[in-house]
C-alpha positions in Angstrom: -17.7 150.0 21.3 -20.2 149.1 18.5 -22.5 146.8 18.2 -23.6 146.2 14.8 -27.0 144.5 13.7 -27.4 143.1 10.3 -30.9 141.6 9.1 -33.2 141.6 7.0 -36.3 144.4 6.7 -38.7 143.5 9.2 -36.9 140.6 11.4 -35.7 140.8 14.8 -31.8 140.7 15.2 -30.5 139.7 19.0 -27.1 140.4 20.4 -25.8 140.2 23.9 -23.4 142.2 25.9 -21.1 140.9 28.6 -20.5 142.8 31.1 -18.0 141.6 33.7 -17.7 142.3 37.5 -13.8 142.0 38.3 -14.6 143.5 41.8 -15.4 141.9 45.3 -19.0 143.9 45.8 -21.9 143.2 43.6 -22.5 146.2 40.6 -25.9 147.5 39.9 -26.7 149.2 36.5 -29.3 151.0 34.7 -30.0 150.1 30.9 -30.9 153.0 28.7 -31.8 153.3 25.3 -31.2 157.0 24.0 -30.7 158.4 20.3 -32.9 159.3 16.8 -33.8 155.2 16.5 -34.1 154.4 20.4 -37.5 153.0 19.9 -36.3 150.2 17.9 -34.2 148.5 20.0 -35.5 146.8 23.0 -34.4 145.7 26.0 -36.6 142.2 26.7 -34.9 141.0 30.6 -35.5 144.7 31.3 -33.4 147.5 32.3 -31.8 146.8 35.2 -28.5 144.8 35.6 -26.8 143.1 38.2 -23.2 141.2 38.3 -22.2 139.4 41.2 -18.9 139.5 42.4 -16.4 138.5 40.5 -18.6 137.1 38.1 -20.4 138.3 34.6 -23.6 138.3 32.9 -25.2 139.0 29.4 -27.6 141.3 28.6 -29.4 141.3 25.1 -30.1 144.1 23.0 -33.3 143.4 20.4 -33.9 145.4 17.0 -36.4 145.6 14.9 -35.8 147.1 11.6 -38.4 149.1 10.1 -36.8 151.3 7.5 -34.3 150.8 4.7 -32.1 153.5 6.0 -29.6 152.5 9.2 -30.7 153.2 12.5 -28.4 154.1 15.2 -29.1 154.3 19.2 -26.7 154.7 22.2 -27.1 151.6 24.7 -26.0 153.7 28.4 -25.3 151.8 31.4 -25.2 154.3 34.6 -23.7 152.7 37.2 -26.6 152.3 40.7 -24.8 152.9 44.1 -24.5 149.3 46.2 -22.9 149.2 49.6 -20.9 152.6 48.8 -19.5 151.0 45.1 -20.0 152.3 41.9 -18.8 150.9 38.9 -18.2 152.7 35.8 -20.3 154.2 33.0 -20.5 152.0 30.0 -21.8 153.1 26.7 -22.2 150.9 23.7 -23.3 152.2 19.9 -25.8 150.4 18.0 -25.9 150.6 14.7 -28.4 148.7 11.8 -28.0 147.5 8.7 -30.5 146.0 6.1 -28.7 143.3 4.2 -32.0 141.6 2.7 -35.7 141.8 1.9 -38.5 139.5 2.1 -41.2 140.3 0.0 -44.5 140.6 2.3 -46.7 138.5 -0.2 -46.9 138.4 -4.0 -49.7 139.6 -6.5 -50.6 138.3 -9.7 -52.1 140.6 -12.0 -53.6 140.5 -15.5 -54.5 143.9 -17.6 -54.0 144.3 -21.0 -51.1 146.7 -21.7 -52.5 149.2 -24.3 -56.2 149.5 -25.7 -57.5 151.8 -28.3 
């Protein structure tokens, strides 16, 4: 699955996951953020995740983008061991795209163009 993040350069894009919990015992997972552009995505409720049973949850993914070029991550959920269950391993791709700039501030300048 991929999980595509469109924005302009510089804002903060937000998506969630829903992960869902079709068994009777509670699932535990740990969020990781791996790949070149890790370090611009964030986890903000932290990386650990648990659904109750029979239930699901959310769990939001943040980016910020930095650079023109796309960044790309892997979003890995390993499964913790509660009461002898273990659910399986997820893994989600994120990938970036800048679709619009804001100029950071504008500057007016006068010079003359050519001088002897």
């Amino acid at each position: 699955n991929t999980i595509e993040f469109t924005g302009a350069l510089h804002a903060t894009v937000v998506k969630q996951v829903r992960l869902k919990n079709p068994s009777r015992k509670t699932l535990m997972y740990n969020a990781i953020l791996v790949g070149r552009d890790a370090d611009d995505f964030s986890l903000p409720k932290g990386n650990t995740v648990t659904i109750a049973p029979k239930r699901q949850t959310t769990i939001n993914v943040e980016f910020t983008s930095r650079f023109l070029r796309p960044a790309e991550a892997v979003l890995l959920l390993v499964s913790k061991n509660v009461g002898g269950i273990d659910g399986a391993t997820l893994t989600f791709s994120l990938k970036s795209e800048v679709n619009h700039i804001e100029p950071a501030d504008i500057l007016k300048c006068k010079s003359p163009c050519y001088e002897l």
